[in-house]
N, C-alpha and C positions, 0 to 999 in steps of 0.2 A: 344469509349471513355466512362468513366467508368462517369457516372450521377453526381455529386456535389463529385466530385475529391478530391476540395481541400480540401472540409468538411472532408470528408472521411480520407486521407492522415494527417491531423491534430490531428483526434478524434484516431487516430492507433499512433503516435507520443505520444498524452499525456500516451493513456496506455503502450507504451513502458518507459515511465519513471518513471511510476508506477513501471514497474517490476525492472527496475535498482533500485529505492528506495527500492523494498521489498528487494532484494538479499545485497544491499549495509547496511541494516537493521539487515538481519541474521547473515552477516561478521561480520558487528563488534560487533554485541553482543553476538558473542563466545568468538572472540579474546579478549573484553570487560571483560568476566566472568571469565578467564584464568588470567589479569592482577591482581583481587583482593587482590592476596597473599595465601586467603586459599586454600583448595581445591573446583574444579569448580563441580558442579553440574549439572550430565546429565539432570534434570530437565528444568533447567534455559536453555540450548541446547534447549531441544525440545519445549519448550515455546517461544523463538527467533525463531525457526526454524518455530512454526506453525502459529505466528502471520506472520508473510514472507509472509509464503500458504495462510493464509486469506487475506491477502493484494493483492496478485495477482489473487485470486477469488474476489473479491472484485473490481477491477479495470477492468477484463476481463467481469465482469456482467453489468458495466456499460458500459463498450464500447461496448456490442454487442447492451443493450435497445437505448443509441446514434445511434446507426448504423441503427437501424430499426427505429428510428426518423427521420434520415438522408435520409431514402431511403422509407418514405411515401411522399404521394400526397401532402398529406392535410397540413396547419399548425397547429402545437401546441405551447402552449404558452410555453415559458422558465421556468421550473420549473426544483428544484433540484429530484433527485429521492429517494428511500432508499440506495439505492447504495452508493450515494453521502455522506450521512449522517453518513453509516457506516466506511465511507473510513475516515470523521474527528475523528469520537470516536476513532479507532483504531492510527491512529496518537497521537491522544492526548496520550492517553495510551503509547504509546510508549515513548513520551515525560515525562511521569511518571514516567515509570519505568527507564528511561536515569537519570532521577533526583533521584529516589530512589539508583540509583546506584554511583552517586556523593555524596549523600550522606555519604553510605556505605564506600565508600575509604577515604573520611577526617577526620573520627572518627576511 
């Protein structure tokens, strides 16, 4: 039996909805970029496409430094990581640019 299971089996769960967020993120800000009207910019593509990739580097980094918390002896105290931090900026950002783009469509 695998050592703090359930820990384990939780901390693999959140990063799997990390990645459903990153891929559900890239979806619709193609299909998003397409609705505008004008023509869509492969730019604006690979900028969706690469915040995705960062989001699931980003989520995969922290669940491996969890996992290697998970599976020492010792205790450590609850503390968020860079990891953690990066994963909000990037959200935020993403919430930016979802507004800069409601913008864009009501004018």
């Amino acid at each position: 039996m695998i050592r703090n299971f359930a820990d384990h089996a939780s901390n693999e769960r959140t990063f799997l909805a990390w990645v459903r967020t990153a891929i559900a993120i890239a979806g619709f800000g193609i299909a998003g970029a397409r609705v505008g009207g004008g023509p869509a910019s492969p730019w604006a593509d690979f900028a969706v496409l690469g915040t995705g990739a960062l989001l699931i580097i980003l989520a995969y980094v922290r669940m491996r430094l969890i996992r290697a918390r998970l599976d020492s002896d010792g205790e450590e105290p609850d503390e968020s990581s860079a990891a953690d931090a990066a994963l909000v900026l990037v959200v935020i950002a993403l919430f930016a640019m979802l507004g800069a783009f409601g913008l864009r469509l009501s004018v």
